[in-house]
C-alpha positions as CSV (number, residue, x, y, z in Angstrom):
1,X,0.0,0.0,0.0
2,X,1.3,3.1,-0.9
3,X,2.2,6.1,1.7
4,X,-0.6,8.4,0.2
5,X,-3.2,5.5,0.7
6,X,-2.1,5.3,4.6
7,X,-2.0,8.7,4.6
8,X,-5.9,9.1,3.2
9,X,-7.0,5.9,5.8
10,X,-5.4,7.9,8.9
11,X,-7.0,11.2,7.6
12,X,-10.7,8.7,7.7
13,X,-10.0,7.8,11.0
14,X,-9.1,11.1,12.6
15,X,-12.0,12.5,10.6
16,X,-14.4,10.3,12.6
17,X,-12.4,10.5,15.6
18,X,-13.0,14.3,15.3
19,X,-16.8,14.2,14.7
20,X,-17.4,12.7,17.6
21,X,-20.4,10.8,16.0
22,X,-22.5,9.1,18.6
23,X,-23.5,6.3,16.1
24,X,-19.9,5.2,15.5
25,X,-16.5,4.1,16.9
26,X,-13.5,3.0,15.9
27,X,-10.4,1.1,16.7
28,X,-7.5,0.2,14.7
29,X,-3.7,-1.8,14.4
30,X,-1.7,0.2,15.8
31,X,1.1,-1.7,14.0
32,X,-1.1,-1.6,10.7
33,X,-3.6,1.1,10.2
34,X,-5.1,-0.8,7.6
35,X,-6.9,-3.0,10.0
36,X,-9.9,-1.2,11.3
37,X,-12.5,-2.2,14.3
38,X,-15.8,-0.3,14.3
39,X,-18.6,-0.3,16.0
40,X,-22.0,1.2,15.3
41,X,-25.0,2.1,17.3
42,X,-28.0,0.5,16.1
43,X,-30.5,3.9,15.0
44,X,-33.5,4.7,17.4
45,X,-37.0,3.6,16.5
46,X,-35.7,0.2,14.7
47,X,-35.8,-3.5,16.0
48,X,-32.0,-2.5,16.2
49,X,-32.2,0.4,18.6
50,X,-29.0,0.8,20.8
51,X,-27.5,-2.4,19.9
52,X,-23.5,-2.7,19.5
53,X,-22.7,-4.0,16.7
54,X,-18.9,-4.4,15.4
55,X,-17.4,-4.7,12.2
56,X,-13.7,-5.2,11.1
57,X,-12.6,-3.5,8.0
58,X,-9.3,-4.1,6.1
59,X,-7.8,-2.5,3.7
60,X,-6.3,-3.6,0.3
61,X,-3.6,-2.3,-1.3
62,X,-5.3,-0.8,-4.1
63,X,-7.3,1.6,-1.6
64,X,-8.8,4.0,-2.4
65,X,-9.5,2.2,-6.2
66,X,-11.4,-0.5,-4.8
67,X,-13.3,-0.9,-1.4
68,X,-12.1,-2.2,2.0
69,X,-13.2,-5.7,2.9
70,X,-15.7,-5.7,5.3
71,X,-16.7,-8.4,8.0
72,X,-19.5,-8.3,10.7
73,X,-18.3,-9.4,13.9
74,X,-21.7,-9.1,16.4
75,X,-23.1,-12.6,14.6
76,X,-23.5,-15.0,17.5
77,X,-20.3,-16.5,16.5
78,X,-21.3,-17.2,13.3
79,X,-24.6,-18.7,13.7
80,X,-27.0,-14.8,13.2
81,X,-28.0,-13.1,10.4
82,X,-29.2,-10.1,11.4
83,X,-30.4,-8.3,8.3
84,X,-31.2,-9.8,4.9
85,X,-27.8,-8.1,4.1
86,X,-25.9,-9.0,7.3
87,X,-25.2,-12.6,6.9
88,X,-24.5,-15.0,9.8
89,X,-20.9,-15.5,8.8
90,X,-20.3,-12.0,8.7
91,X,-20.5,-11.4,4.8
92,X,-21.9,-7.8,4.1
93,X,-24.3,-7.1,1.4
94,X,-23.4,-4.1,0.4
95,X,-23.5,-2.4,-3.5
96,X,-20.6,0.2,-3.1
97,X,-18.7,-3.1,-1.6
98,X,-19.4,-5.1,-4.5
99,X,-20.6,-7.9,-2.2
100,X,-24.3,-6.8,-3.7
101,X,-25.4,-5.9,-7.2
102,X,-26.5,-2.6,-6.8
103,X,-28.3,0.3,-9.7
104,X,-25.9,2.4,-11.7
105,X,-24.0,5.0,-9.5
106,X,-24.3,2.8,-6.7
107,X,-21.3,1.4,-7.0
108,X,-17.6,1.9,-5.4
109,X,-15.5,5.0,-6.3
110,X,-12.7,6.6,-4.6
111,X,-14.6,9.0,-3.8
112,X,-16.4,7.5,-1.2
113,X,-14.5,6.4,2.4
114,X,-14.6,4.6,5.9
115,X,-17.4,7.3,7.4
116,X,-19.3,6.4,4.1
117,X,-18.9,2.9,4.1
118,X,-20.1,3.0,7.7
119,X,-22.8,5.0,7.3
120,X,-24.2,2.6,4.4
121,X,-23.9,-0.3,6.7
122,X,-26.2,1.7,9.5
123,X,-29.0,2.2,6.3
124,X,-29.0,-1.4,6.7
125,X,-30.2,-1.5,10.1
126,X,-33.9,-0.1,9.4
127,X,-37.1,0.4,10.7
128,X,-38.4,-2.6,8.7
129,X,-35.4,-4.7,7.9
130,X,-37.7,-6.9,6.2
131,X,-38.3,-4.7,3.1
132,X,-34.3,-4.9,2.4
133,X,-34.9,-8.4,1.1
134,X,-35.1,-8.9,-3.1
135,X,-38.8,-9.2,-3.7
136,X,-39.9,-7.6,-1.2
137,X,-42.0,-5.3,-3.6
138,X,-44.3,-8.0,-4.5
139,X,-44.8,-8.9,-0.5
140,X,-48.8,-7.9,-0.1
141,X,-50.4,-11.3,1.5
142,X,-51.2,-11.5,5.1
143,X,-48.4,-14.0,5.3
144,X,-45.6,-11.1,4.2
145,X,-47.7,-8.6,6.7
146,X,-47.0,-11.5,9.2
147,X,-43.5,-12.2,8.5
148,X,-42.7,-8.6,8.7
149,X,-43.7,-8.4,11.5
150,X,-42.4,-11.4,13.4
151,X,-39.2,-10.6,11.7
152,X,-39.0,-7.1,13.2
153,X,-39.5,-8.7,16.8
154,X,-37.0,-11.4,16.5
155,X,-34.2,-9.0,15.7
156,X,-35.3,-6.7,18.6
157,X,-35.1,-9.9,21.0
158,X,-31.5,-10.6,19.6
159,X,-30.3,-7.1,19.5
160,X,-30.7,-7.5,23.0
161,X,-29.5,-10.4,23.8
162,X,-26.6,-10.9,21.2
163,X,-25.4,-7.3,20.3
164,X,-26.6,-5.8,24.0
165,X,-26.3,-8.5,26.5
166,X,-23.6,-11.1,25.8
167,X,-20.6,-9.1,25.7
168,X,-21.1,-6.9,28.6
169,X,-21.6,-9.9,30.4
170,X,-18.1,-11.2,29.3
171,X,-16.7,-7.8,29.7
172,X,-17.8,-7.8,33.3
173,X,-17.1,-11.5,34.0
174,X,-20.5,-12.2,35.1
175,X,-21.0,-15.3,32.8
176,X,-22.3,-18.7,34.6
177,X,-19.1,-20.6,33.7
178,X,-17.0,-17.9,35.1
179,X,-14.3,-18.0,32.6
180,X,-14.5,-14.7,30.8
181,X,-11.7,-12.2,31.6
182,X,-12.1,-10.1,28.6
183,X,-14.9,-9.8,26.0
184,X,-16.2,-12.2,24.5
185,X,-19.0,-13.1,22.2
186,X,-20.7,-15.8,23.9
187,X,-24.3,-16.9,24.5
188,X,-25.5,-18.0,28.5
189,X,-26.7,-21.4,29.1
190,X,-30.0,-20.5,29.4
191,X,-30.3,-18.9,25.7
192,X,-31.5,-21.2,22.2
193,X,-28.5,-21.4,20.4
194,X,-25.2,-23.0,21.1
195,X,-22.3,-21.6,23.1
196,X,-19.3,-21.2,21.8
197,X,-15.9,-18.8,22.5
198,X,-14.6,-16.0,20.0
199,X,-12.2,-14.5,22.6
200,X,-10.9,-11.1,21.2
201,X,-9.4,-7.6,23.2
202,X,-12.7,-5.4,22.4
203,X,-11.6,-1.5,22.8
204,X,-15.1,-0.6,23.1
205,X,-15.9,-2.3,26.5
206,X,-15.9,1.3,28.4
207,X,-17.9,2.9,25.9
208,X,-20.2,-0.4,25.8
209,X,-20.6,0.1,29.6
210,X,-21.2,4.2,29.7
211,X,-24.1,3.8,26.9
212,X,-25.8,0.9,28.2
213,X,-26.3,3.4,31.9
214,X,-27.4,5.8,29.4
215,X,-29.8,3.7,27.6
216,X,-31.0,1.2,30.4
217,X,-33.8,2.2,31.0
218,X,-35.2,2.2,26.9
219,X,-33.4,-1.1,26.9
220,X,-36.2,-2.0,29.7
221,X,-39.2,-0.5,28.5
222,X,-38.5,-2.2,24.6
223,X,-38.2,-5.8,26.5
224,X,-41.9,-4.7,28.6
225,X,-43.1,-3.7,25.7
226,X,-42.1,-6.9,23.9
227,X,-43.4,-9.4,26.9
228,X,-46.9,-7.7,26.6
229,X,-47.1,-8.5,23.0
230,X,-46.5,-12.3,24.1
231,X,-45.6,-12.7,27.4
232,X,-45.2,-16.4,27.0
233,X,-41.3,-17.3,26.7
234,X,-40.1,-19.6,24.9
235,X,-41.8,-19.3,21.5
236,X,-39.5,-20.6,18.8
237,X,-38.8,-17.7,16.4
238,X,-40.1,-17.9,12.8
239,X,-38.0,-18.7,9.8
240,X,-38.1,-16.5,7.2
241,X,-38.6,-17.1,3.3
242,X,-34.8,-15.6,2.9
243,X,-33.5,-17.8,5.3
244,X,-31.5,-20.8,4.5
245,X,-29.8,-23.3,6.3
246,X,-26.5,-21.8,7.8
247,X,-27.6,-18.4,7.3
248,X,-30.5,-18.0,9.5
249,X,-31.4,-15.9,13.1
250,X,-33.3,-18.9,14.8
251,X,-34.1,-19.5,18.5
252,X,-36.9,-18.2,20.8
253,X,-38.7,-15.6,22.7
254,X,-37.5,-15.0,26.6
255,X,-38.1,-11.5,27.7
256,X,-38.3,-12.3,31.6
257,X,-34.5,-13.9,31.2
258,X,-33.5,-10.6,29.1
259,X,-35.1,-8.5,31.9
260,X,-33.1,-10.4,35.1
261,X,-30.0,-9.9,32.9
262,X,-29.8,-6.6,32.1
263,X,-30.6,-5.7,35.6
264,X,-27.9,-8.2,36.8
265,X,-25.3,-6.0,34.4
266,X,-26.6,-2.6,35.7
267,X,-26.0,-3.4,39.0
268,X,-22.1,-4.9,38.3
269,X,-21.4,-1.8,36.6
270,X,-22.6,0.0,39.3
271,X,-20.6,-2.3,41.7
272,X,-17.6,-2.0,39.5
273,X,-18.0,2.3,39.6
274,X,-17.9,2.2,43.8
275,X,-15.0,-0.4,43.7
276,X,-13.1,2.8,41.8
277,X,-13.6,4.5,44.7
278,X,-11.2,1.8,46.4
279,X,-8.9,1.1,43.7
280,X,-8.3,5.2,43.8
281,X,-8.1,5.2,47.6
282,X,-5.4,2.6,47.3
283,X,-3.6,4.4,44.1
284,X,-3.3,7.6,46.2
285,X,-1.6,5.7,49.4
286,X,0.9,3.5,46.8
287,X,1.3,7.6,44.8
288,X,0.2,6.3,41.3
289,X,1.2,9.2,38.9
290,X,-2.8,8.9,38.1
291,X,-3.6,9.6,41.4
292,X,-1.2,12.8,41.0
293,X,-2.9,14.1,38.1
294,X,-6.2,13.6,38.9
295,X,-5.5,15.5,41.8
296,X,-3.2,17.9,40.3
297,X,-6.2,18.7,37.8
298,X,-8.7,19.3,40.4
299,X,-6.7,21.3,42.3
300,X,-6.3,23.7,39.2
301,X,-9.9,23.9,38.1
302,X,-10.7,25.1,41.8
303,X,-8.5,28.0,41.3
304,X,-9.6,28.9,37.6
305,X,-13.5,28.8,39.3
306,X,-12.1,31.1,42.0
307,X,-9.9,33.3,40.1
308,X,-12.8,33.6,37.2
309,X,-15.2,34.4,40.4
310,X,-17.7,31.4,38.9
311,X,-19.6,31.2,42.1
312,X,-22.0,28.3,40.1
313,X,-20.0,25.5,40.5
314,X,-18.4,24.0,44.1
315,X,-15.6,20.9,43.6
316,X,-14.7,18.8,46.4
317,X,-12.7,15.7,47.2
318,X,-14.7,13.0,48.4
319,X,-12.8,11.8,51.6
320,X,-9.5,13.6,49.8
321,X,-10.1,10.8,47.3
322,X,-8.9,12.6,43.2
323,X,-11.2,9.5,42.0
324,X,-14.2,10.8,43.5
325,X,-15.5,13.9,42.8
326,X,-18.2,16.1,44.5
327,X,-20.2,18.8,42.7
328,X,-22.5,21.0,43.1
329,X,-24.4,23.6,40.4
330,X,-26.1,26.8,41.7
331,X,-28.4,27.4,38.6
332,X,-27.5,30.6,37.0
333,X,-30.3,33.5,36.6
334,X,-32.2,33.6,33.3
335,X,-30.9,29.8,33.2
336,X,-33.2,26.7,32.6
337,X,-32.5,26.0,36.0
338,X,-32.0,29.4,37.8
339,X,-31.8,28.3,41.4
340,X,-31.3,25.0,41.8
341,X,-29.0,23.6,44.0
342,X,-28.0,20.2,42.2
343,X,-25.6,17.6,43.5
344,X,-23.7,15.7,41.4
345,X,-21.1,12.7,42.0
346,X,-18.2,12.4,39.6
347,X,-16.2,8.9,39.7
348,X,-13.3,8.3,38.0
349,X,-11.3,5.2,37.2
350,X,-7.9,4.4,37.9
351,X,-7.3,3.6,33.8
352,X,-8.5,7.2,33.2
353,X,-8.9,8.4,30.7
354,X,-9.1,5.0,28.9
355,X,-12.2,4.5,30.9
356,X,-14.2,7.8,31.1
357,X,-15.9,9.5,33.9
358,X,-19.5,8.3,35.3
359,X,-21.6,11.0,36.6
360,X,-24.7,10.9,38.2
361,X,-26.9,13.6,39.3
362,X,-28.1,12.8,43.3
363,X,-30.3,15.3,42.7
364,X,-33.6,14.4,41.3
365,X,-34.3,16.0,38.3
366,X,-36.7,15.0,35.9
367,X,-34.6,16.2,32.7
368,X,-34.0,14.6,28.8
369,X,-30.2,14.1,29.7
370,X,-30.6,12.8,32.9
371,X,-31.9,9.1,33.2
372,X,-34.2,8.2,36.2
373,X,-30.9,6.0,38.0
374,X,-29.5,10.1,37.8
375,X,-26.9,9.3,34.8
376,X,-25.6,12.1,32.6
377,X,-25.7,12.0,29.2
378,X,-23.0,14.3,28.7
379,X,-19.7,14.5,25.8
380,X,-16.5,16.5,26.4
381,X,-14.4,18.3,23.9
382,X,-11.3,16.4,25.4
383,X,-11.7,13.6,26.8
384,X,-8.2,13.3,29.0
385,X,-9.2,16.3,30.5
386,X,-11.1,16.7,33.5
387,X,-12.1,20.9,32.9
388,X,-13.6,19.8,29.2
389,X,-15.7,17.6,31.2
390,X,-16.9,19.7,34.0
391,X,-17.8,22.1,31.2
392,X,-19.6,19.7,29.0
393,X,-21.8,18.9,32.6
394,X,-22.6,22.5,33.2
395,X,-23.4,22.9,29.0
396,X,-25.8,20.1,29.5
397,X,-27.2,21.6,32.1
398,X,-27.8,25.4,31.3
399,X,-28.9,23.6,27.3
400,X,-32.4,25.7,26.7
401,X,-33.1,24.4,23.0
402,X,-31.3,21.3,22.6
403,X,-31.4,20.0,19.2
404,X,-33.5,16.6,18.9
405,X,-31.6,13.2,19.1
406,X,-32.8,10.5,20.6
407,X,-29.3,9.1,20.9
408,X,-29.4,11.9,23.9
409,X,-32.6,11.5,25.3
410,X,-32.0,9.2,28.2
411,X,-34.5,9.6,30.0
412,X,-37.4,8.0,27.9
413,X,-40.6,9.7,29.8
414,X,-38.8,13.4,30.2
415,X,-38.1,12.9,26.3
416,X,-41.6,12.7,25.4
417,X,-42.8,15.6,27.3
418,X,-39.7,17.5,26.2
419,X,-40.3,17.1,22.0
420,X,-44.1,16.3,22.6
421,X,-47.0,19.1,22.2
422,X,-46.5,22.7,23.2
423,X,-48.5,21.7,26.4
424,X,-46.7,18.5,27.0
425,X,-43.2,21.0,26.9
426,X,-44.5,23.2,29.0
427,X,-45.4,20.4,31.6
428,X,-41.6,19.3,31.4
429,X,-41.0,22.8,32.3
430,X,-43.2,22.8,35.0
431,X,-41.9,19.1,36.3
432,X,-38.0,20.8,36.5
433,X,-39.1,23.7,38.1
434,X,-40.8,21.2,40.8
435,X,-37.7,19.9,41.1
436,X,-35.5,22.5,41.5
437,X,-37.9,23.9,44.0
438,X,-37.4,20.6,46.3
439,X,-33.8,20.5,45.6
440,X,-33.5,23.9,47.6
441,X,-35.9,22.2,50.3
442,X,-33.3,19.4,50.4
443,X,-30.0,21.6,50.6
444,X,-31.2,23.8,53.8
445,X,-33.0,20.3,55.5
């Protein structure tokens, strides 16, 4: 591969590194860039929604001429096809790829990239996945209407399970056998399919982790959604007209076991945030150059507050501990939340900043970037820095007109007031202003 071709592919990646595009992440060789890991969030308001799905990408050495080779990697280990163009060994059907035979224009040109070639792949993932399949145009019977919509609900139940579930189990050891260390695409015991091992280093396990807080609680209302259409478990899953042997998404329907699982993974990340609290306590008493930093930074934000007289925001040590950090907000006049007084809990682990920040709000506040457990939704400009994200915090806080993605809206029921009817926004308003008026109750109790 030529140096200009290396230099175009780092240009790709930095370009999506720099957008900072909450649909997709990537990863990559650091001893050949031409070997790419990515991972996309499956779009809202699709039998996909919020599902991690991975993909390797390699390039040849006639990039850009001809397109990269691309693989999908969240596939059950082979044995899921989650799209009529996302076969279950990993083959993508895609025209610019020239894995699919696609209309004029559609094809590849060196024109076109990584962000594009991702971005194609999302298309994929639709509202009705079913209509991506050849023939669908003639699909009219009741049987089509049926399959559609069975097929819709079996990739919601696997996005879930396969793309949701099964590595953040792995990632956080929690698997019945007890063998995982690292992630791992593997199914439970108690799921339809077979179990077997594709051990890998994943280097989206922290960002796996941070979005499923964010998203836990639509991940919960899609599987009560799902067990009142058929609250039975254990109906087989029905195989579609497309599907052939070796290339199918087969198994059955258990909400309730989704249900205790997710919750059992909330609550070991949650477990896993107050062990940092330890972990830091011990880094400060063996002086950990992190430990240093972290308190270093602190320290200097505390006097940039003071010295800029920003008498909104109070930082404290928790227990003189730089991995756990206190803070309070005094909302601002002519703010969305002028006089509030809003507690916030900032933890940070020792592998910072390869494993970001967790915040939660103590206060409750019934707000579209604040989930009901009290996570922020929240993205800094830098990520190693510790001022970019205090000010990304206060941004989302003091945010009047936020501009609608649902990627952001964490907290489902605040959401729909929030982008509902003029009177359902100004009931949001009136909720916040509820309460802020408690949290002052609160701070002078």
């Amino acid at each position: 591969m030529s140096d200009q071709a290396i230099i175009r592919i780092t240009k790709e990646i930095n370009q999506i590194e720099s957008n900072a595009d909450l649909s997709i992440a990537v990863d990559y060789d650091e001893s050949d860039i031409r070997n790419i890991r990515a991972m996309l969030l499956g779009p809202p308001e699709t039998p996909y929604q919020f599902g991690f799905f991975e993909f390797t990408i390699k390039f040849g050495k006639d990039y850009p001429q001809k397109p990269p080779t691309v693989k999908a990697v969240t596939s059950n280990s082979g044995a899921c096809r989650f799209s009529p163009n996302l076969y279950a060994n990993g083959k993508v059907c895609l025209s610019i790829l020239g894995t699919w035979t696609g209309e004029r224009g559609e094809q590849w040109s060196s024109a076109q990239g990584l962000e594009s070639v991702l971005l194609s792949i999302q298309s994929l993932m639709s509202a009705n996945p079913y209509e991506n399949e050849p023939g669908y145009e003639n699909a009219n019977s009741h049987q089509d209407k049926d399959n559609m919509a069975h097929y819709k609900a079996k990739i919601t139940h696997e996005t879930l399970r396969i793309a949701i579930i099964q590595p953040l189990e792995s990632a956080l050891d929690i698997l019945p056998d007890g063998t995982a260390k690292i992630t791992v695409e593997k199914l439970s015991d108690d799921d339809s399919s077979d179990d077997e091992d594709v051990v890998y280093e994943n280097p989206f396990t922290d960002l796996r982790k941070r979005r499923f807080l964010w998203y836990y609680e639509s991940y919960v209302q899609v599987i009560d959604k799902e067990s009142q259409k058929d609250p039975a478990p254990k109906r087989p899953f029905t195989r579609m007209p497309f599907e052939s042997c070796g290339n199918t998404m087969d198994g059955h329907f258990n909400y309730p076991e989704l249900k205790r699982r997710v919750n059992n993974i909330k609550n070991k990340i949650m477990e896993e945030t107050e062990d940092w609290r330890v972990q830091g306590l011990q880094a400060v008493k063996d002086e950990k150059g992190i430990a240093v930093n972290l308190k270093h930074q602190h320290e200097q934000i505390v006097e940039t507050l003071k010295s800029h007289k920003n008498f909104s925001i109070d930082l404290a040590l928790v227990d003189d501990n730089p991995f756990v950090w206190t803070m309070t907000y005094f909302g601002r006049p002519a703010s969305p939340l002028e006089g509030a007084i809003i507690k916030i809990k900032i933890h940070l682990s020792p592998l910072f900043p390869k494993e970001q920040p967790r915040v939660f709000v103590d206060t409750p506040l019934s707000h579209i970037r604040i989930s009901k457990e009290g996570v922020l939704c929240y993205f800094p400009r830098k990520i190693e820095e510790m001022r970019h994200h205090i000010e990304a915090i206060v941004g989302v806080l003091e945010e009047e007109e936020p501009p609608y993605d649902p990627r952001t809206n964490v907290n489902p029921e605040a959401a729909k007031l929030f982008w509902g009817s003029p009177e359902d926004r100004r009931k949001y308003r009136r909720t916040i202003r509820r309460d802020i008026e408690r949290s002052v109750e609160e701070a002078y109790e």
